[in-house]
Structure formats: structure tokens, C-alpha cells
C-alpha positions in Angstrom: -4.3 -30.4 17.0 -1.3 -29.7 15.1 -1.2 -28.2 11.2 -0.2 -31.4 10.6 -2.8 -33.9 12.4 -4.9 -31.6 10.1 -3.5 -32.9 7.1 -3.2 -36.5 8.1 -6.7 -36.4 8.9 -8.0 -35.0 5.6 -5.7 -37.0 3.4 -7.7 -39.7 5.2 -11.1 -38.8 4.2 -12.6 -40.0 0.9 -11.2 -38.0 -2.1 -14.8 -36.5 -2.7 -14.9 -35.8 0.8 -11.4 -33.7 0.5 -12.5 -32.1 -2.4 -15.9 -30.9 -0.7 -13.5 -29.4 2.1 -11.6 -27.7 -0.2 -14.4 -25.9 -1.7 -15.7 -25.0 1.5 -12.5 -23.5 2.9 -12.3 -21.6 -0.3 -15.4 -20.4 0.4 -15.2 -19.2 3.4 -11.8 -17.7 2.2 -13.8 -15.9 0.0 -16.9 -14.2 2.3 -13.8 -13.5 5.1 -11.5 -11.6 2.6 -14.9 -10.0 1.0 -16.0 -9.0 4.9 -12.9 -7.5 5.2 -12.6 -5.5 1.7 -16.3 -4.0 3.2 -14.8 -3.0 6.4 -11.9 -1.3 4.5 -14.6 0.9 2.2 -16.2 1.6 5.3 -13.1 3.2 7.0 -12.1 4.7 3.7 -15.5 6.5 3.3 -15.4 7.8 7.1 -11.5 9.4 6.0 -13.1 10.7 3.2 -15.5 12.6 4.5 -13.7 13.6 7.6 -11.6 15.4 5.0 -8.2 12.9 6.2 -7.9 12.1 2.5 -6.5 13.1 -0.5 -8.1 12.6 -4.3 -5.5 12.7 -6.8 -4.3 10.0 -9.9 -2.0 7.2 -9.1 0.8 9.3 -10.7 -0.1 12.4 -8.6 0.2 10.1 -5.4 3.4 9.0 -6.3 5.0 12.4 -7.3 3.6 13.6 -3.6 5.1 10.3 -2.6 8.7 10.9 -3.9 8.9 14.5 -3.1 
């Protein structure tokens, strides 16, 4: 099924119908991205405390950065 048999076939559903699919794409938009932000703390922490990482402010980043 093509992007675009997608759309036909939603734009045929009822209007509450397309409105309940919306919120449940952007809910599962939502616990995917928020799965994802957990996986990237998780890997963060592991860097940290394998010592791979540097603490510093933003501008202290970005003068190491530009050096």
C-alpha cells in the first residue's frame, strides 16, 4: 500500500474517525521519540562513566570545538 492509498483511505473515513487517528499517530509519535530520548540517556550515562566524556558549559564546548 502506497503513502498515497493511505491517504485516500483515511480521507475516506468519518471526520471523527480521522481525527481519532490523528491523535493516535501522535501518540505513538510521542512514546516512540520518548523511547528513544531514554535509550540516548542510557548510552550517555554508560560514556559518562566510562570516562569517554567531557563536562564543560556550552561555551567551553564550543571554544574546544573551534580550536
Amino acid at each position: 500500500m502506497s503513502f498515497n492509498d493511505v491517504l485516500e483511505a483515511v480521507e475516506k473515513l468519518p471526520q471523527e474517525d480521522q481525527e481519532t487517528l490523528i491523535e493516535i499517530v501522535c501518540r505513538r509519535q510521542i512514546e516512540r521519540r520518548r523511547a528513544q530520548i531514554v535509550k540516548e540517556i542510557a548510552a550517555s550515562r554508560r560514556a559518562y562513566r566510562a570516562g569517554k566524556t567531557k563536562v564543560g558549559t556550552p561555551a567551553q564546548i564550543m571554544r574546544e570545538i573551534l580550536s
